[in-house]
C-alpha positions in Angstrom: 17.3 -17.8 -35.0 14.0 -18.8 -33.5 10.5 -17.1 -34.8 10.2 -14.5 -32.5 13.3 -13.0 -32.7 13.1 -13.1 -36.6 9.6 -11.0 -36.5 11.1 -8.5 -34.0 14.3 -8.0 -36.2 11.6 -7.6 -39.5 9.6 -5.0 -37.3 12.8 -3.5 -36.1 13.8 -2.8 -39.9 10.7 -0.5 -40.3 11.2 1.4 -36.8 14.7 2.0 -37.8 14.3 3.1 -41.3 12.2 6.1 -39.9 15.3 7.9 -38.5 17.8 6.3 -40.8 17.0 5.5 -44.1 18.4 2.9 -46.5 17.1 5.1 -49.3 19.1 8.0 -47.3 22.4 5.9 -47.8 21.5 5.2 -51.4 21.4 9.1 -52.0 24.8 9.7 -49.7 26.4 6.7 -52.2 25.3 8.6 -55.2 26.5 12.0 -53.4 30.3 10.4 -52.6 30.7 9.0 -55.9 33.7 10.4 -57.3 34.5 12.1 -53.8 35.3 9.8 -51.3 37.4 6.6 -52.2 35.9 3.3 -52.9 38.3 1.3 -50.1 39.7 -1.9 -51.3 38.7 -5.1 -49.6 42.1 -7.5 -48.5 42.3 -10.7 -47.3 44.6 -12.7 -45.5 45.8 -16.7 -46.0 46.8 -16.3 -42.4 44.5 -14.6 -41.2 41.9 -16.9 -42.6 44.2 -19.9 -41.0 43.7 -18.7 -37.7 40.7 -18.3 -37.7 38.8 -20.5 -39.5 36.8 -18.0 -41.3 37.0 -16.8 -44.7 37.8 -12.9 -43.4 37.6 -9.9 -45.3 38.7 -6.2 -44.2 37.0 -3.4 -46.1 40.3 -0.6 -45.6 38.8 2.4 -44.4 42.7 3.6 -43.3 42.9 4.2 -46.9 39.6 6.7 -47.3 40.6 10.1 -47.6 42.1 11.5 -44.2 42.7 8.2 -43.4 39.2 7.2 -41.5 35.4 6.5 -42.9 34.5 9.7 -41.2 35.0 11.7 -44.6 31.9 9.7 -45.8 29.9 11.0 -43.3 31.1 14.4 -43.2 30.8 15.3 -46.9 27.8 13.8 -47.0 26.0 16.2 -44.2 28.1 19.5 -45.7 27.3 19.3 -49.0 23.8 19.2 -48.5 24.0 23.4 -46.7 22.2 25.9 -48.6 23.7 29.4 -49.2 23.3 31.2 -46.0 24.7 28.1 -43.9 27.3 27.7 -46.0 27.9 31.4 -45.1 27.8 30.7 -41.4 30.3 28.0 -41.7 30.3 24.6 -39.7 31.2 23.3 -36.1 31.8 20.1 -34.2 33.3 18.2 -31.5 35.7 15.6 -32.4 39.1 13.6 -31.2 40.7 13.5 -34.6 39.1 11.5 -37.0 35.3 13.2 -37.4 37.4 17.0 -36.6 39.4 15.7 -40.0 36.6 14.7 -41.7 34.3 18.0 -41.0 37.7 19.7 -41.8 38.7 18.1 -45.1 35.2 18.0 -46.5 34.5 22.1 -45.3 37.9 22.7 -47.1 37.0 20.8 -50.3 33.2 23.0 -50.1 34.7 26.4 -49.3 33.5 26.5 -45.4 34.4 27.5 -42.8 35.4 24.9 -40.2 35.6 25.1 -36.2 36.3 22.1 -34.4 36.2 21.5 -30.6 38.9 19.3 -29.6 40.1 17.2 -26.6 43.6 18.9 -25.2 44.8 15.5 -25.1 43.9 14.4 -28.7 46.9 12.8 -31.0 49.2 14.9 -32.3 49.0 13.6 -36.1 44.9 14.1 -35.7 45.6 17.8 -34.7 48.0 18.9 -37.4 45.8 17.5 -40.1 42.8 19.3 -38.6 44.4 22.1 -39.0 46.3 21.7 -41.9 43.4 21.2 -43.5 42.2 25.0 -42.3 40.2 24.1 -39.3 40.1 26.7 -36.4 40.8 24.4 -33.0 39.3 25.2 -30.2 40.5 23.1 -27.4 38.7 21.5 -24.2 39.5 20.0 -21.0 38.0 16.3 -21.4 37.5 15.3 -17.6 36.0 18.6 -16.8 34.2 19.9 -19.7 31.4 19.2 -21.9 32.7 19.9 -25.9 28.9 19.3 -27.4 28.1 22.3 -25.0 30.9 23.7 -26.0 30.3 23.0 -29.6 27.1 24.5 -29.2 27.5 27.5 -27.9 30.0 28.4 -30.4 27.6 27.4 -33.3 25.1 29.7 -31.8 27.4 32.7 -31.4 28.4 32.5 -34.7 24.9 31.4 -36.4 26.8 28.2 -38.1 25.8 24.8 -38.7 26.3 21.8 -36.0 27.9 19.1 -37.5 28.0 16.1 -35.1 29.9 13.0 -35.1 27.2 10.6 -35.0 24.0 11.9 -34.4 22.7 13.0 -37.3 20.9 11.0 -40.2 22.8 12.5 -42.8 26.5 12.2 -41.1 25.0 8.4 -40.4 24.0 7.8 -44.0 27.2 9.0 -44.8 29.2 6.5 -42.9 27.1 3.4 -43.9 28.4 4.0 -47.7 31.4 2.1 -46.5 28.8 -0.9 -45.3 27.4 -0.6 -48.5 30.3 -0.9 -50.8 31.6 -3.6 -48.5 28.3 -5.9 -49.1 28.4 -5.1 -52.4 31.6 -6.0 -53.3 32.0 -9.2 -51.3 28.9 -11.7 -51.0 28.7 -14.6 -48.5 29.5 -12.2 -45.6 27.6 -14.2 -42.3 29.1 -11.3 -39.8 29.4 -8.7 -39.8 32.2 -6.6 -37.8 32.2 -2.7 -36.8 34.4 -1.0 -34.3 31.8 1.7 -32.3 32.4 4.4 -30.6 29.4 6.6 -31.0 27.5 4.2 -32.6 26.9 5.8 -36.1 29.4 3.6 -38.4 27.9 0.7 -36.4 23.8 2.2 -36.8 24.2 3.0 -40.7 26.2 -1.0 -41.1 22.9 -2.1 -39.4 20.3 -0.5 -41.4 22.5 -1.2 -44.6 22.9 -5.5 -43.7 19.2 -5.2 -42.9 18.2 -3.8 -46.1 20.8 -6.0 -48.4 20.7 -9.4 -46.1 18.9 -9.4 -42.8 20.8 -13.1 -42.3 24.1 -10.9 -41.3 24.9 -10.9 -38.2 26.3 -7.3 -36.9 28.1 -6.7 -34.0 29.8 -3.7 -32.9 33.3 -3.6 -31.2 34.4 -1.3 -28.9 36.8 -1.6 -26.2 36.6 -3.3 -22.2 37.8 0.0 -20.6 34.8 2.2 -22.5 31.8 -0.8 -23.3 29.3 2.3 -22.8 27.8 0.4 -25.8 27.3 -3.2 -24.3 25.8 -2.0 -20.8 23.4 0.2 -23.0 22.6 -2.9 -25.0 22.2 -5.3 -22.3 20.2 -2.8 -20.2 18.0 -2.1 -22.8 18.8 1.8 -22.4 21.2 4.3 -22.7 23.9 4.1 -19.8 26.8 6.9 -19.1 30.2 5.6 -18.0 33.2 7.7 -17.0 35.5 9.1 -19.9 37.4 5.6 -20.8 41.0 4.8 -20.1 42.3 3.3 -23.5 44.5 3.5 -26.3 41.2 3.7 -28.7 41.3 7.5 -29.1 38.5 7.6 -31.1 36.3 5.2 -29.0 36.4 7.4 -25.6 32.8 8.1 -25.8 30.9 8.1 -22.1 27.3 7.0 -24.0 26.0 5.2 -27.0 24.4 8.2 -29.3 20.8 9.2 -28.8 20.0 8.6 -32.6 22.0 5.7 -33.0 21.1 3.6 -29.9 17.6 2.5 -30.8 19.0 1.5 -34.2 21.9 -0.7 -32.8 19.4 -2.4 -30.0 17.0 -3.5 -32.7 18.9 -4.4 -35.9 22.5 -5.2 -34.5 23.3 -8.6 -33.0 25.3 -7.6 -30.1 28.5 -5.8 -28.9 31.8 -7.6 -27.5 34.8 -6.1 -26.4 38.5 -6.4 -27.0 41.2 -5.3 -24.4 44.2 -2.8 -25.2 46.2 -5.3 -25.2 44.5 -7.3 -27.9 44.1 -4.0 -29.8 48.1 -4.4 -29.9 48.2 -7.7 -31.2 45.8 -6.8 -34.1 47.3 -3.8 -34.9 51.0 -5.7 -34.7 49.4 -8.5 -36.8 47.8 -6.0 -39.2 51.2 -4.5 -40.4 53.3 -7.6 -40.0 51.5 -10.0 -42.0 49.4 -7.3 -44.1 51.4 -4.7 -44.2 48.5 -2.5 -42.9 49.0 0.8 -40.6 45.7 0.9 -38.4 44.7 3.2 -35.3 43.8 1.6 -32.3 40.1 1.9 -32.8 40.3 0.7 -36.4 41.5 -2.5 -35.4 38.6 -3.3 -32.7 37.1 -6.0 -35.1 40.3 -7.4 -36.4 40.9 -7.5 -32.6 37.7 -9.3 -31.4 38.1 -11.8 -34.6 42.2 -12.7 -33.3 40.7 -13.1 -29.8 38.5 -15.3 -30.7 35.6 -13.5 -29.3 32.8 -14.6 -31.7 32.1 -18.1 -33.0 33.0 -18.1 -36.5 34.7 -20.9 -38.2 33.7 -21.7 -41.6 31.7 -18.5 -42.1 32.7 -15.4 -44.4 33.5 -12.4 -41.8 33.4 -8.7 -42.8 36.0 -6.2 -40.8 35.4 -2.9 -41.3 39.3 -1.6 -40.1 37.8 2.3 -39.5 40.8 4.0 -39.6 44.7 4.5 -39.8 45.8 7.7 -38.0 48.2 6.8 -35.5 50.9 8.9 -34.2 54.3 7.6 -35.9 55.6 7.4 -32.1 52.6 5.5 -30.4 52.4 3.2 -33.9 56.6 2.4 -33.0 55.6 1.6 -29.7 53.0 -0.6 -30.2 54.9 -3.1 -32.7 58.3 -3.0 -30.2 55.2 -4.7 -27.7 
């Protein structure tokens, strides 16, 4: 890495750490403790085989309701005084973040609404609910659910709990970062899956503030790379609602908050087809024994492919998630 782009990654650090601090994820860590499951990190003979790398995936299927969303989730509720605690909490999710808000609002005594794509996974919809979340549904071609999500919050005087943009659902979600680089030294790269950006923003500011020698990229699929046009471009570009098995990466724009963050502390964002998503996830339970989602296995995805140049380095994969439908999982490993 030449001069230049080693001062504009050290400046970066200080822009970033003024909407998302490390010192914030310290305090979520400390918060979590106890609450949220400190995911063990596997790795793979085989996996390090084929690729060349020495690989290590930090299981976030195995984090409470199955996804590192509970992180961030807890994190923001348990920080409402009284009265909004009173109000209750809303948000707009396809499953994982809706389970999240849900489990963490149950666990708090909240009240929980969550706005949720008609279309969304069955298995993501009955543990919503079964975890006392009322579902309002929305129409994802033709309707907007944060304006739907906002309205509702403002109608009932509760508390807006967004997926990503926020710096305490952020701070949340980097715990799983932090616990990763502290666990396992000699990590070079860094791997994230992204859909709105805030696992992948809070990994950044995290690497940066631990070892600003790791390389982070984010993963998110070829059908919805909302992320890397925004990153090339140098701005935030809106795509049409993705066509992809990655439920929980169907996001149109990188986040408002998490965008600047990415662009000056990440070191790019690649892409993985569905079909590789297939392999990964196939390869994942096979040889693993693993059950991930779709968008969970981005980075084990990108890593298979052979995406990034990485033999002889240590690579971290952060698998996001593990709620599948039992049906879509079947049909994925008969190929």
């Amino acid at each position: 890495m030449g001069r230049a782009r080693e001062g504009e990654r050290a400046g970066a650090v200080s822009v970033a750490l003024q909407n998302v601090r490390f010192d914030d994820i310290l305090a979520a860590a400390r918060r979590l403790q106890g609450v949220a499951h400190r995911t063990p990190v596997l790795t793979s003979r085989t996996l390090d085989a084929l690729t060349g790398a020495r690989v290590y995936l930090k299981c976030e299927n195995f984090q409470r309701m199955g996804a590192f969303k509970f992180r961030g989730a807890y994190n923001r509720l348990v920080q409402l005084d009284a009265a909004q605690r009173e109000g209750g909490v809303v948000t707009y999710s396809s499953g994982n973040h809706a389970q999240g808000v849900a489990l963490a609002a149950r666990l708090l005594g909240v009240a929980a609404t969550v706005v949720m794509p008609a279309d969304a996974p069955e298995s993501k919809l009955a543990a919503s609910r079964g975890y006392d979340a009322e579902i309002v549904f929305y129409r994802r071609p033709e309707e907007d659910r944060e304006q739907i999500a906002r309205r509702i919050a403002h109608e009932r005087r509760a508390t807006l709990v967004p997926p990503y943009d926020d710096v305490q659902v952020i701070a949340g979600q980097a715990t799983a970062a932090l616990e990763f680089l502290q666990d396992k030294r000699g990590i070079d790269v860094l791997l994230v899956p992204t859909g709105g950006g805030g696992l992948l923003a809070g990994s950044a500011v995290t690497a940066a503030a631990l070892d600003p020698q790791i390389a982070v990229y984010g993963v998110e699929p070829e059908a919805g790379n909302d992320f890397q046009q925004s990153f090339l471009a140098g701005r935030r570009v809106t795509i049409p609602v993705p066509d992809t098995i990655a439920d929980g990466m169907m996001t149109q724009a990188p986040g408002e908050l998490t965008f600047p963050i990415v662009r000056r502390l990440a070191h790019g964002i690649t892409t993985v087809s569905d079909d590789e998503l297939r392999v990964a996830m196939r390869f994942a339970f096979e040889r693993m024994k693993l059950v991930i989602e779709p968008s969970g296995a981005a980075g084990l995805a990108a890593l298979l492919a052979g995406k990034l140049d990485v033999p002889s380095k240590g690579v971290g994969v952060i698998i996001s998630g593990g709620n599948v439908d039992a049906a879509s999982f079947a049909e994925i490993l008969q190929g």
